[in-house]
C-alpha positions, 0 to 999 in steps of 0.5 A: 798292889792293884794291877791290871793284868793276872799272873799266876804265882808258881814257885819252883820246884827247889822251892818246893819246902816253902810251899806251905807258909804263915801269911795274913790273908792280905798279903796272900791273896795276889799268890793265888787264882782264887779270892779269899774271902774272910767272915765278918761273923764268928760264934762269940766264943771262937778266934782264928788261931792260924792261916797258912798260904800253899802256893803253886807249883809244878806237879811232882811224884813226892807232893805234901798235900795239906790233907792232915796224916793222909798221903798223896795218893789221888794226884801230885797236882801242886794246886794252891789253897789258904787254911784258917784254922778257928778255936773256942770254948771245946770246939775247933774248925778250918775253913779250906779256900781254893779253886776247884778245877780238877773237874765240875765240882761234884754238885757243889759240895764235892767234900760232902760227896756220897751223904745225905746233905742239906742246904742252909744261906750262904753269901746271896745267891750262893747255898752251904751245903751241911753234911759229912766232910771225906775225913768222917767230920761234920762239915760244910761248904759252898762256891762263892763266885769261884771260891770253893770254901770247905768247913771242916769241924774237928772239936764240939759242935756247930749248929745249922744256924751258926754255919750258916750266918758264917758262910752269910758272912764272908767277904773279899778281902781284897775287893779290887783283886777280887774284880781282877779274878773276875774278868778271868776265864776259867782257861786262864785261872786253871792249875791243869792250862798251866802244867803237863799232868793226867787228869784226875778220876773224881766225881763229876755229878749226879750221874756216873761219868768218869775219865780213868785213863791215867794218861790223858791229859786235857786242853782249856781255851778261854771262850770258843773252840773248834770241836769238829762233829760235836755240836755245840749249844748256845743260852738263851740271852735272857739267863746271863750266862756267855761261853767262859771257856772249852776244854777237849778230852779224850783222842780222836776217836772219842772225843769229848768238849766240855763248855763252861757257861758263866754267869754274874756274880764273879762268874760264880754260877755255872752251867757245864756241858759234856758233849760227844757225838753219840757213842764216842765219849764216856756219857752212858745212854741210857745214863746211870745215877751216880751213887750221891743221894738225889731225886731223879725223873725223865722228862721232855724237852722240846720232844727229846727224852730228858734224864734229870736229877737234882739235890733240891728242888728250889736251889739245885743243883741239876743234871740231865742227860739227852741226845740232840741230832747226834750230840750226846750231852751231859748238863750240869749247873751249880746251885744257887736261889733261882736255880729251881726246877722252873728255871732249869726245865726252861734254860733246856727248853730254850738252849739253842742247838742250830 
């Protein structure tokens, strides 16, 4: 049923065993802070042999994550996801859908982390990246809008061109829904505004930045908020993108905002921003690469000395670190067609510091 407000759908923890349920994507999809999307398009010999619903829930030390045989030991966040599973004549494959909001999805292609990948279509303007997934499997995946969607193929094979008119295909399968999500900021949609846990040790990028304390635990608003002695940046206009949300990490004495800058469509492309004031924060100067395959060179802005990397040239995704009057900051941008080293030279160029 269309509506005009979102609410999370969070069961109880004593409902915890019906976290994981058969459901039909439409009747699913109001359960969830993401939107499912379905493809149009499947190789001629495969079907969808099953889809399954995990709802949310609060977090708990006995968590069943969805994650085959492993076990839960990277977090007992009880995020929310649907699976579909796909078979045909010797090959087999699921499609993963979810928010990624543990961190900046680590380039994109956090699944694909620390192998060499390569871009391929996806839905317009939004790239798949093909590689190897964490389970040793060929996969692929891509952000479409805000949906993280992760192919994992366990049986036979798939080419590049088969992938990639999937991924081409995919559509809402609730259009009005999918515009309800939209107008939500990134605060509002997150699993870690809603629950009292630590925050997970991931990768964030292309260069090493990291938060281990196992204790610490971060705070989102939708838009601006007041980061004192940090300051903050603003786009040049003619990008698209406005302030979504602000979310502070660290204590008093290191402190660290982090600005989520969105853009059309569905607020799926993204420039992130970690900023401390000088030392006080977890961005290293100089910085390191981070240990995923990229290309790296320094360069100027505006007189300041720029530390980039990217994956590709011509999509993306980029990262840069530099220093501004103080403020130590750490950029990020998802990838996408238009996203290429003209673009984002000139979205630092143009940022506006005063």
């Amino acid at each position: 049923m269309w509506t005009a407000t979102y609410e999370p759908y969070v069961v109880p923890l004593e409902d915890a065993g019906t976290r994981i349920r058969p459901l039909a994507a439409e009747a699913a999809q109001a359960m969830l802070n993401f939107t499912i999307l379905r493809p149009r398009y499947l190789p001629p010999d495969t079907l969808m042999t099953e889809a399954f619903l995990r709802v949310e829930a609060p977090p708990t030390d006995d968590d069943a994550i969805e994650r085959g045989n492993r076990p839960p030991d990277w977090t007992s966040a009880n995020t929310c996801s649907y699976l579909m599973r796909f078979e045909g004549n010797g090959r087999r494959f699921r499609l993963k859908q979810f928010l990624y909001d543990w961190a900046p999805p680590a380039c994109d292609h956090p699944p694909l982390w620390g192998g060499a990948v390569r871009p391929v279509p996806s839905v317009p303007p939004y790239v798949t990246w093909v590689g190897t997934d964490f389970m040793d499997r060929a996969g692929a995946t891509s952000r479409i809008n805000r949906t993280s969607v992760e192919m994992s193929i366990s049986e036979g094979r798939y080419s590049d061109e088969e992938i990639a008119a999937l991924f081409c295909g995919l559509e809402p399968v609730d259009a009005q829904f999918a515009r309800l999500l939209e107008a939500q900021p990134f605060a509002t949609l997150t699993y870690w505004s809603r629950h009292d846990l630590p925050i997970v040790n991931v990768p964030y990028g292309l260069f090493r930045f990291s938060r281990t304390d196992e204790a610490e635990r971060g705070a989102w608003t939708a838009g601006a908020a007041e980061t004192p002695g940090i300051r903050q940046p603003r786009l040049d206009p003619s990008f698209g993108f406005g302030l979504d949300s602000t979310g502070l990490f660290g204590d008093a004495d290191n402190r660290e905002a982090e600005l989520v800058f969105t853009a059309a469509p569905g607020r799926g492309r993204e420039v992130r921003f970690i900023l401390q004031a000088g030392n006080r924060g977890r961005i290293a100067w100089p910085p390191l690469a981070s240990s995923h395959p990229a290309s790296g060179e320094t360069v100027s802005v505006n007189g300041t000395e720029a530390h980039v990397r990217f994956i590709d040239a011509s999509v993306g995704p980029w990262a840069a670190v530099f220093e501004h009057e103080g403020t130590r900051a750490l950029v990020m941008t998802s990838s996408a067609h238009g996203h290429d080293r003209a673009w984002f030279m000139d979205l630092l160029a143009k940022t506006d510091w005063s």
